[in-house]
C-alpha positions in Angstrom: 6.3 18.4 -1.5 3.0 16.4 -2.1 0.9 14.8 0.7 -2.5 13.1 -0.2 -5.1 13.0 2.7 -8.2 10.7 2.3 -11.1 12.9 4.1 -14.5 11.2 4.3 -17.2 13.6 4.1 -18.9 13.2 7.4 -15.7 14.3 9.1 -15.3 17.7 10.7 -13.7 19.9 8.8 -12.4 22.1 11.3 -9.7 19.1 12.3 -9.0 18.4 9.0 -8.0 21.9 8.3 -6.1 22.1 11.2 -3.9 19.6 10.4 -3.4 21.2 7.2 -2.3 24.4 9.0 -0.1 22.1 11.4 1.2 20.2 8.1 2.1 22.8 6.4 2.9 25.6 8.9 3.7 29.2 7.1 3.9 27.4 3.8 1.8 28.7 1.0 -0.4 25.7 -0.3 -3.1 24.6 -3.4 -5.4 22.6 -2.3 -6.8 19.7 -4.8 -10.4 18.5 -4.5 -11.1 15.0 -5.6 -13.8 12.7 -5.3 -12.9 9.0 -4.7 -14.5 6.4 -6.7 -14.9 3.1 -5.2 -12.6 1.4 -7.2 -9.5 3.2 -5.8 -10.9 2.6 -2.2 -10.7 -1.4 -3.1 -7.4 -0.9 -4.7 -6.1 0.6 -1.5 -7.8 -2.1 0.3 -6.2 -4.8 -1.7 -2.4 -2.9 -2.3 -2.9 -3.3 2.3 -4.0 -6.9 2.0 -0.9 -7.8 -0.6 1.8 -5.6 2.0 1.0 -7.9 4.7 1.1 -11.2 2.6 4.4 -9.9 1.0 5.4 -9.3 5.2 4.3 -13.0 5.8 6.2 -14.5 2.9 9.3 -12.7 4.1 9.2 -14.2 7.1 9.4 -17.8 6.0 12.7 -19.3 6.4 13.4 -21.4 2.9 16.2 -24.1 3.2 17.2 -25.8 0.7 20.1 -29.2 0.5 23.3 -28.1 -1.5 22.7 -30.5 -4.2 19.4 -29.0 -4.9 19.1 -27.8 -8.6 17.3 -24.1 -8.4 15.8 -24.3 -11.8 14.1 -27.6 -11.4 12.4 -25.8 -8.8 11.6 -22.9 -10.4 10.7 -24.5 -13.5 8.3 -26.8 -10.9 6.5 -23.6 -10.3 5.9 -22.4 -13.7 4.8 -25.8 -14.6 2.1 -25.7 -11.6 1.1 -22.3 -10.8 -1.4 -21.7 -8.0 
């Protein structure tokens, strides 16, 4: 099993560890130090912001008329993209 925990640095390591005992409780473990750029913080940020626009989107109801032709539509979209 793999679990990734995201420790900022000014946090107490006592609680931190803790959990790991709590997580992983008369397990034998390797722990992996990394440092986290930036970059992956904004990527986490973003991947967040796109999970709740995807649970937005979900949530609209789409009807559409029986004699509606599905590829006009889609072809619509392709022709005019955001």
């Amino acid at each position: 099993m793999e679990v990734t925990f995201v420790v900022k640095s000014e946090e107490d390591k006592r609680d931190f560890a803790e959990r790991l005992a709590q997580f992983f409780e008369k397990k034998t473990i390797r722990v992996k130090v990394e440092e986290v750029s930036d970059s992956v913080a904004d990527q986490q940020h973003l991947l967040r912001r796109m999970e709740a626009l995807r649970l937005i989107t979900e949530q609209v109801p789409v009807m559409l008329s029986p004699d509606t032709d599905i590829n006009d539509l889609i072809d619509d979209i392709n022709d005019n993209p955001l």
